[in-house]
C-alpha positions in Angstrom: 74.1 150.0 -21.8 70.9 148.6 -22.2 70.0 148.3 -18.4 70.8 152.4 -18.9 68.7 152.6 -21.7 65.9 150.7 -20.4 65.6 152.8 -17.1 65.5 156.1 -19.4 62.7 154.7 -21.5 60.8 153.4 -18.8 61.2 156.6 -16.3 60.2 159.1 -19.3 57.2 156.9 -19.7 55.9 157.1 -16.1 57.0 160.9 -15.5 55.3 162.2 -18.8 52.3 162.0 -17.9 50.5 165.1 -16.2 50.1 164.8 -12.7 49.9 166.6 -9.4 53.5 166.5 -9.2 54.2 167.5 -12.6 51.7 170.6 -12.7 52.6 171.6 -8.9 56.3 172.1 -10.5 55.7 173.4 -13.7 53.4 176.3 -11.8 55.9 177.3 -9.1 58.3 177.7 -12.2 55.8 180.2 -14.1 55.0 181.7 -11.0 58.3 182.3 -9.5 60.4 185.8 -10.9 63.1 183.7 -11.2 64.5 180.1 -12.2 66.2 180.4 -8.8 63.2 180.6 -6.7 61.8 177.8 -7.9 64.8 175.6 -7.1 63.3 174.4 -3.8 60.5 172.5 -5.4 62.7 171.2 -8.2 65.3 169.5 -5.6 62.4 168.5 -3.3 60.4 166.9 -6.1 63.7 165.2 -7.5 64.5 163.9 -4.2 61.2 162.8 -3.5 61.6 160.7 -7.1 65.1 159.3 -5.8 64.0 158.0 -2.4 60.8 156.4 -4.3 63.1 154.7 -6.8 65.8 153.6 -4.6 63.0 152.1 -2.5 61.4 150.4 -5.2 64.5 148.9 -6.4 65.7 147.6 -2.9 62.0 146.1 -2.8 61.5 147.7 0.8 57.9 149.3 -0.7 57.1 146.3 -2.3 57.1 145.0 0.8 55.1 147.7 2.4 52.5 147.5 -0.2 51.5 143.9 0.1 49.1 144.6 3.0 46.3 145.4 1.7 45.2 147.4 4.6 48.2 149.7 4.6 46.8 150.3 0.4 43.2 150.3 1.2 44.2 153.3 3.7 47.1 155.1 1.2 44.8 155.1 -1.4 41.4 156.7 0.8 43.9 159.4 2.0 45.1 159.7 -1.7 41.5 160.5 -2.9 41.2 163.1 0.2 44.2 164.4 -0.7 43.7 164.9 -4.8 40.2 166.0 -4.4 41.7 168.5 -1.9 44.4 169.0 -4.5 42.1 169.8 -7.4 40.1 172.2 -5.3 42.7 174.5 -4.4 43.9 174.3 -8.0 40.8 175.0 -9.5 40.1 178.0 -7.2 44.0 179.5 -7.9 44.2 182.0 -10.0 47.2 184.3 -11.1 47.5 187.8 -12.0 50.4 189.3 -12.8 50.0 192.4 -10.9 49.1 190.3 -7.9 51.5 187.7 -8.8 54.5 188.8 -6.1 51.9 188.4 -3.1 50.6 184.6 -4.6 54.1 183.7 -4.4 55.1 180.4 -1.8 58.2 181.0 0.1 61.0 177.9 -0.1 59.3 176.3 2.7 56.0 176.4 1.4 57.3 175.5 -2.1 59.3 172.4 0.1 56.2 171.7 2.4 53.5 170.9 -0.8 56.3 169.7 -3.0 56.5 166.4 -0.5 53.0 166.3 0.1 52.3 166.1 -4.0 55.3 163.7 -3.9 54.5 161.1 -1.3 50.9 161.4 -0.8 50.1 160.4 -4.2 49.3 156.3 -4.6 49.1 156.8 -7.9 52.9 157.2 -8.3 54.2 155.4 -5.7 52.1 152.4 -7.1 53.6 153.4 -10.4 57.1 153.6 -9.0 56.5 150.0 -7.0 54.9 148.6 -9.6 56.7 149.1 -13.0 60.3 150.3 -11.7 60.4 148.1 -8.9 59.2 145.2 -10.6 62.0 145.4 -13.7 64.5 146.2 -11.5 64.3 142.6 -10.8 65.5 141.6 -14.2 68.9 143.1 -13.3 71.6 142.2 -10.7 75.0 144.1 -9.9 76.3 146.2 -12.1 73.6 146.3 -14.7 70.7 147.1 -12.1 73.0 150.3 -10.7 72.5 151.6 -14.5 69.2 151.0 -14.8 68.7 152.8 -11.5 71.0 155.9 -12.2 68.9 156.3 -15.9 65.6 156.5 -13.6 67.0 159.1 -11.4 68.7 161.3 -14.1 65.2 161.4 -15.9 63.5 162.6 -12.8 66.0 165.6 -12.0 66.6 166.3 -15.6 62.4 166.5 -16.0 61.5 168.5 -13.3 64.1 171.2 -14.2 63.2 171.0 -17.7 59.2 171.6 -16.6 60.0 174.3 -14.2 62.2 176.0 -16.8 59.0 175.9 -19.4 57.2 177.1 -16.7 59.5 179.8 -16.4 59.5 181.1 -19.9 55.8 180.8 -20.5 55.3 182.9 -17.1 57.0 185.8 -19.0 55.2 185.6 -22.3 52.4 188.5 -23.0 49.0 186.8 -21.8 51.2 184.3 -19.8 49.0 184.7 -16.8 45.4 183.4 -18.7 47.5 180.4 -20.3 48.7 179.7 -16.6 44.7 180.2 -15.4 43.6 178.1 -18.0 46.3 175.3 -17.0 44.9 175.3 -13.3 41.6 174.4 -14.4 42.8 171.9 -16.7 45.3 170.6 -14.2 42.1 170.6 -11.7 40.0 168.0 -13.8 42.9 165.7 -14.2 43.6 165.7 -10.7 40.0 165.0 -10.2 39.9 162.3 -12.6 42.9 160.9 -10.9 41.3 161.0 -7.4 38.0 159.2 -9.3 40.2 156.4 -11.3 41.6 155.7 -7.3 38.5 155.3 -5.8 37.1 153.0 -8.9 40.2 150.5 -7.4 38.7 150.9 -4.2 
């Protein structure tokens, strides 16, 4: 139980956090017509968190990540990548007459959902770091709890955001709260791509 209750704690305090991922989801959920339509980025995202987990707990990234060459060339492709990633965002704008032609298709939706997933340092680092490094304080039993708690607050939190995404989508003036978001979404993605290269 408290193996469990540790994972939970720890996985809601690195997912909380705004970040590509997070915005990317809760935007495809306001965007979408439907809850359904946004599923594809909710499983890929959830997946994405999964396979990052499980590897940090097996120490198999860990591994990976103690050449420092193979981080010195994640993180430059990170800072590409977010400074990319806050451009498009800041240029995207919705409009809900417009809104059905914006729209991604699944693969699209499936397509940027990995790229925000596994091209972000930032949260594999995170993942590596702080979940792969208290894993190690468990063995058997107690470590397969603390890795189930990580996983259920990764699927339960990215179809929690996409289903607040969803209703504020259909509020009146939904569409300027969603503009508004982009840009702020923009600047932290920009800070985040500025806090990566300050490491560098």
């Amino acid at each position: 139980m408290e193996a469990f209750l540790h994972g939970l704690a720890l996985a809601l305090g690195l997912i909380l956090p705004l970040g590509v991922q997070n915005l990317f989801v809760f935007n495809q959920g306001a965007l979408q017509p439907n809850l359904g339509k946004a599923l594809p980025v909710i499983i890929t995202a959830s997946v994405c968190d999964t396979l990052l987990i499980l590897l940090a707990v097996l120490g198999v990234s860990l591994i990976i990540l103690t050449f420092q060459w193979l981080r010195i060339i994640l993180m430059i492709m990170g800072i590409i990548f977010l400074a990319y990633m806050g451009w498009i965002t800041w240029q995207s704008k919705t409009d809900i007459n417009s809104r059905e032609e914006n729209l991604l298709p699944p693969k699209a939706q499936i397509l940027f959902a990995l790229s925000v997933s596994l091209l972000n340092p930032h949260a594999i680092m995170d993942t590596v770091g702080v979940i792969g490094a208290s894993s190690l304080g468990y063995h058997g039993t107690e470590k397969l709890f603390f890795t189930a708690a990580c996983i259920l607050v990764s699927w339960c939190w990215f179809l929690g955001l996409a289903t607040a995404g969803h209703f504020l989508g259909k509020i009146q003036q939904g569409d300027k709260l969603i503009n508004y978001l982009n840009k702020f979404s923009a600047l932290i993605i920009w800070t985040s791509a500025l806090y990566l290269a300050s490491r560098l």
